[in-house]
C-alpha positions, -999 to +999 in steps of 0.1 A: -382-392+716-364-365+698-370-338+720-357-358+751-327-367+727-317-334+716-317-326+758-299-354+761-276-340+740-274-309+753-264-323+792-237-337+773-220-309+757-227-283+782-200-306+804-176-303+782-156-271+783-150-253+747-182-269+734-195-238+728-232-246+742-251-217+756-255-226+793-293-222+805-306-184+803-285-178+780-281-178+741-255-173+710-257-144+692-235-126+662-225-095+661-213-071+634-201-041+652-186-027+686-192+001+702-162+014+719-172+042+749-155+059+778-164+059+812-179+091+800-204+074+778-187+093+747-186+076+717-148+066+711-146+039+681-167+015+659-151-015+655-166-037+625-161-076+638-165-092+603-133-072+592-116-089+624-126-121+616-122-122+576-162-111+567-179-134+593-199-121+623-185-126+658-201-154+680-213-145+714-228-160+745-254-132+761-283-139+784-315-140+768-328-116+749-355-092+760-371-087+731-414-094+732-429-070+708-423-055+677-407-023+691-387-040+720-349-033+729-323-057+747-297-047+766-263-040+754-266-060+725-286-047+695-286-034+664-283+002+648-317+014+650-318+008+686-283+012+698-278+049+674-317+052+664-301+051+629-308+027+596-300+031+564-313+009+533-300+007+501-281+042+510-309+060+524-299+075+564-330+075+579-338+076+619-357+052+646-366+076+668-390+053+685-366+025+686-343+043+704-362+054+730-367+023+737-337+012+741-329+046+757-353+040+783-344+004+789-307+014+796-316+042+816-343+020+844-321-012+842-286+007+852-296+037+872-283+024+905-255-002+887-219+004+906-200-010+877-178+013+853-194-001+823-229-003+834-226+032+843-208+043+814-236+027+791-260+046+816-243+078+803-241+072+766-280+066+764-285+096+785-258+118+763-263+106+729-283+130+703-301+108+673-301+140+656-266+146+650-258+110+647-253+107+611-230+140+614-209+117+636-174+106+625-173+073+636-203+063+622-200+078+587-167+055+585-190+025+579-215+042+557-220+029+524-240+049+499-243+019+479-258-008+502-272-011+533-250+003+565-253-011+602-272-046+597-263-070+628-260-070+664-236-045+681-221-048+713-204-021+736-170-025+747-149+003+774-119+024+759-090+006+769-112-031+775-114-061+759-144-073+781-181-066+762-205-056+782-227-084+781-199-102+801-195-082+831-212-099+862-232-072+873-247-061+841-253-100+837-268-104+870-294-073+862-300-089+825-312-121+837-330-109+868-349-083+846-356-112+824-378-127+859-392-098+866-406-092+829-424-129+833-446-121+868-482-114+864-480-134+831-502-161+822-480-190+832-491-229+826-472-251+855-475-287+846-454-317+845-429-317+808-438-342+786-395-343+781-381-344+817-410-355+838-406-323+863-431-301+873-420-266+860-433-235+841-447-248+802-430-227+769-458-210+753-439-202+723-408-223+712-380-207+690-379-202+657-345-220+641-329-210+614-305-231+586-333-253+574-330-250+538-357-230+519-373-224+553-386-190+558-365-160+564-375-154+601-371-187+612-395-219+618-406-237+647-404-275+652-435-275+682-461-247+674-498-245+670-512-220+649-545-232+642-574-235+666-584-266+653-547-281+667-558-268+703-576-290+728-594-286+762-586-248+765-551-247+756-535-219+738-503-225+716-477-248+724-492-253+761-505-282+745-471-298+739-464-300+773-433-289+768-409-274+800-392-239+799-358-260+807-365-290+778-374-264+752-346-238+758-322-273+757-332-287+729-335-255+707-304-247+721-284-276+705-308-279+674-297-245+664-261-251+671-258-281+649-280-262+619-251-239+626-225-261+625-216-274+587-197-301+603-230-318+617-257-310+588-261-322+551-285-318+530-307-352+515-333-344+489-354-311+509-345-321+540-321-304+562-298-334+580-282-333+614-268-361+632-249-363+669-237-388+688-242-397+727-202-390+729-184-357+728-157-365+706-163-351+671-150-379+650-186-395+654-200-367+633-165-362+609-167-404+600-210-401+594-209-367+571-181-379+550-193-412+542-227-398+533-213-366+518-173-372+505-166-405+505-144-401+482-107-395+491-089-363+492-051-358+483-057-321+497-059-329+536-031-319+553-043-323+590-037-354+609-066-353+622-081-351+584-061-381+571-071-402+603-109-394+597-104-407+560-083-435+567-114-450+593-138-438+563-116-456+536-115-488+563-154-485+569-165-482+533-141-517+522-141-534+556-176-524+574-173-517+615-139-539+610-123-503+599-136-484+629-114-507+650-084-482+639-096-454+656-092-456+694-120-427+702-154-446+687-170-470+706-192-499+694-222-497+712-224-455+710-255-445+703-261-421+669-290-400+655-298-385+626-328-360+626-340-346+589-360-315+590-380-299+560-402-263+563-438-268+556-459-240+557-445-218+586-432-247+609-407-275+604-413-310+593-393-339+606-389-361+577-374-389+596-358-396+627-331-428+633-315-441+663-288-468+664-258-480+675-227-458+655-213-496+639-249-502+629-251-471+609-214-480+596-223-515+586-259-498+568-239-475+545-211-495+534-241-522+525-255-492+504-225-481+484-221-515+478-253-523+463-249-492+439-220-497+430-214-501+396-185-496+367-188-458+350-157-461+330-127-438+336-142-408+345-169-429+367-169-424+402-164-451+427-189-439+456-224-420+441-236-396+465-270-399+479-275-364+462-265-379+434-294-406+432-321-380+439-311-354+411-305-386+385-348-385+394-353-350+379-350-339+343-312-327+336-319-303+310-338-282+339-322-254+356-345-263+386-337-298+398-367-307+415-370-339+436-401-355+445-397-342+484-410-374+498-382-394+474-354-379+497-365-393+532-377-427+517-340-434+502-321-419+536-344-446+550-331-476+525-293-463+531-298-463+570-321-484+579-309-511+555-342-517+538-356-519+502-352-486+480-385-471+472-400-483+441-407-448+434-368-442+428-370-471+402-397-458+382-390-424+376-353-432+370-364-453+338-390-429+328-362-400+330-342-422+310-368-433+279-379-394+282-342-385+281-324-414+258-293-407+288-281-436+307-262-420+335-239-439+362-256-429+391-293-436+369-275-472+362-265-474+402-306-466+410-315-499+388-283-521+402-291-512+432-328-518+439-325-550+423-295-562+439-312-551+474-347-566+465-330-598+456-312-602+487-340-595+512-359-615+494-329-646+493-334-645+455-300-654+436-295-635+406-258-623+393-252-585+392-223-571+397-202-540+387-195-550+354-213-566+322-222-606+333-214-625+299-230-659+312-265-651+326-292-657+306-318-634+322-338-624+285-346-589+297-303-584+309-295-602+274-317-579+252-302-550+269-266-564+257-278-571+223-291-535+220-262-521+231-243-539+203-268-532+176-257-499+185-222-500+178-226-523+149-245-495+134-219-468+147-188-484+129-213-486+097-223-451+093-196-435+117-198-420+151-209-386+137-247-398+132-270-372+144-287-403+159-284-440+170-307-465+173-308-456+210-322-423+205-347-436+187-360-470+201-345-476+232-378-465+249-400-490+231-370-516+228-372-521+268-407-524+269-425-538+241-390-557+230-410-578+202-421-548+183-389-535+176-359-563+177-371-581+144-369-544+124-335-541+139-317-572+133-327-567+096-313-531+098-280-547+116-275-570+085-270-541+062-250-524+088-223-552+093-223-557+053-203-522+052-178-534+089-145-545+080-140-582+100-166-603+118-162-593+155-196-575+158-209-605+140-195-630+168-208-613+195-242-603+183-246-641+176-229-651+210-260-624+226-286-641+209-277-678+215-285-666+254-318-657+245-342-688+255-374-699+231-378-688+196-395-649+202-387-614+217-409-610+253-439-587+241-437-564+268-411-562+303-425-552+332-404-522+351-379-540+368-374-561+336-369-527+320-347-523+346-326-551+337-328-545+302-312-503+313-285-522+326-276-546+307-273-522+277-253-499+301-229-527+313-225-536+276-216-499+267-191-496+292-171-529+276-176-521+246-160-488+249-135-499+271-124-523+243-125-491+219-103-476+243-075-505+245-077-507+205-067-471+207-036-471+229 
């Protein structure tokens, strides 16, 4: 399903011109440098590319690369040790004299009989040019640095007087890719029919290695590979056993890559790496999703129209649902949408999850999500809480190293897509993060609103929460939450807001679940307290809390969404309370 997706996806794009897909034999590639030569096959310029194009590498469509072994070159695109059979680490020159005679004799027995200027003027530079005088030459001591490494990238060869590379001229193209045949006869090829496309055509032994999964490895990781014997069956070796066509793997590795390239299709959830796509062409699809998951926010800074109409259909969505879409003339209702999160896991790449819907589905999911969490943080409060947001309120905020539970991240895109019940995982360790820390956040107060709300509605349960602090419920666990929150600021105008602690940083962890053990102890304390208070306004409504309570005794103990309840009741309470502090102020 999410291979034949992803080539799907691919078909698409690569019939739309300026998409940027590779088309079939071929791939993208960076480059750092160009080689300028003369039909002589001297050495004219070094061009650096990231200079060009303000420090980023130059994108480039070249046929596949040739590359198979550990010492392996690939025409006309390469980098420094092959190309000059120079490196230098760290400031070190140093020569790869092995390296280059690879590429030397790679050059030399691919263009010997070319007719082309630039095929035979690469011809002549590989025949002509000396490794041993090479760091004596001008051009390349202008980009060595003695403080760094020199040379690191691909570099492509350009004529004096050109703006063609090389890897774009027909003929050297043509001899590229019909090398690129001629290295596969008398290999061990697997025909078979592809598990993706049905057809009967050559199987990939190895898939590629893609790159942009966060904390993946440095060379890459594969999403099909076998690299144990024990995931092999009836004599197949590798990812034979996938089934898996030459065509439908270079596709879908092809637009995978391109979209963990792409910051405009991938966010990051928890550990996994996000990318989403949808069965149309036109880019809003993607601009809508990422910013309602990633900025929902608005932004006075966009200047673009194109910008202020992607927020305006965002701003629509999130109050409106799939009613705001109607504004935007280029999204359809029925298009479908993916959105494929990817993790590393020992060498290869996990999918963490995988959803397919309809674009106004996916719409309808998310506004339902921010609305659940949403809840009042006071001025400084933020009206939508990233998903981000919720993980990290999991994980101790006093580390350095935020760690999330790496399963938490897939099981909450799941609840905010799929429109099912949060984990109760994300309940759990947001209270125990808040009795270990004694710090009610907003987004740690959204977790509890949230799950509740949610759990309540699939469940057809009617229960009041909203926003803001609920004066008339009478819900004991909400109430005693309220009438902590009070006991707290009836002891803060007592003794003054510059205790070194509150009753909070004390009790609230037993006060939410084993309320009976502490409440009696603290009403007596409050008494003194509101002795020293000027007026009887703390009075009143410590006395209006109470009267909600029903029967004559605290609960013994709350169970965890009671503590829940309890979180956010106090939190709700806070936020008036203060908010009154604030008026009295003006």
């Amino acid at each position: 399903m999410i291979l034949s997706a992803l080539c799907e996806y691919y078909d698409l794009l690569s019939k739309v011109e300026g998409s940027g897909i590779s088309p079939i034999g071929y791939q993208k590639v960076s480059a750092n440098y160009v080689a300028v030569i003369d039909e002589d096959g001297e050495l004219k310029d070094i061009i650096s590319l990231k200079e060009l194009n303000e420090g980023r590498p130059q994108s480039v469509i070249t046929p596949l690369s040739m590359k198979k072994s550990a010492i392996a070159a690939s025409p006309v695109c390469d980098n420094s040790e092959y190309i000059f059979g120079i490196k230098s680490k760290k400031g070190i020159k140093e020569l790869s004299e092995k390296k280059f005679e690879a590429a030397k004799a790679l050059h030399i027995d691919m263009f010997k009989d070319a007719d082309s200027k630039e095929a035979k003027a690469v011809y002549r530079f590989f025949e002509k040019w000396d490794i041993e005088s090479a760091w004596e030459n001008g051009h390349i001591l202008k980009h060595y640095s003695d403080k760094g490494d020199s040379f690191t990238g691909n570099i492509l060869f350009r004529l004096e007087g050109s703006r063609t590379y090389f890897h774009d001229v027909p003929e050297i193209a043509d001899i590229w890719k019909r090398c690129l045949d001629l290295s596969r006869d008398g290999t061990d090829m697997n025909v078979a029919q592809c598990s993706v496309t049905g057809e009967k055509e050559i199987l990939s032994r190895l898939h590629p290695k893609f790159s942009g999964i966060r904390d993946a490895s440095t060379m890459g990781a594969s999403l099909v590979c076998f690299n144990k014997d024990a995931d092999e069956s009836y004599g197949l070796k590798q990812s034979i056993n996938s089934a898996v066509g030459e065509t439908a793997a270079f596709k879908y590795s092809t637009v995978l890559q391109m979209m963990l390239s792409n910051p405009d299709q991938k966010l990051f959830i928890g550990d996994a790496t996000t990318v989403f796509w949808a069965e149309k062409a036109e880019s809003d699809y993607n601009d809508i999703f990422k910013a309602m998951l990633d900025s929902p926010e608005e932004s006075e800074d966009e200047s673009e129209t194109e910008d202020r109409q992607i927020r305006e259909t965002v701003k629509s969505i999130l109050k409106d649902g799939v009613k705001g879409v109607y504004n935007n003339a280029l999204i359809e209702k029925d298009a479908n949408f993916y959105v494929l999160g990817l993790s590393p896991n020992a060498g290869r790449t996990s999918v963490r999850f995988f959803y397919n819907s309809t674009f106004f589905t996916f719409c309808d999911k998310i506004k339902q999500h921010y609305d659940d969490i949403s809840i009042y943080g006071g001025i400084k409060g933020r009206e939508y809480i990233k998903a981000w947001s919720l993980l990290y309120a999991t994980a101790n905020s006093k580390s350095n190293d935020k760690k999330v539970n790496p399963l938490l991240g897939g099981a909450v895109t799941r609840a905010i897509l799929t429109g099912s019940q949060y984990p109760r995982i994300l309940l759990d360790q947001t209270i125990i993060r808040i009795k270990a820390e004694t710090e009610i956040t907003q987004p740690r107060a959204a977790i509890i609103k949230g799950f509740i709300v949610r759990k309540n509605r699939l469940s057809n349960k009617e229960e009041e929460i909203g926003m803001s602090l609920n004066e008339k419920t009478t819900n004991s666990a909400y109430v005693l939450g309220r009438t902590f929150s009070i006991l707290e600021m009836i002891q803060k105008n007592a003794l003054g807001d510059g205790i070194n602690a509150t009753i909070k940083d004390k009790y609230v962890a037993s006060a939410c679940s084993n309320p009976a053990l502490v409440f009696p102890n603290l009403l007596k304390l409050a008494q003194h307290h509101l002795a020293k208070i000027e007026g009887n306004y703390w009075n009143i409504k410590l006395a209006e809390c109470l009267s909600l309570l029903e029967g004559e005794s605290f609960p013994k103990t709350l169970n965890m969404e009671n503590q829940g309840r309890f979180i956010l009741g106090y939190y709700q309470q806070n936020q008036k309370n203060y908010e009154k502090r604030e008026k009295e102020s003006i």
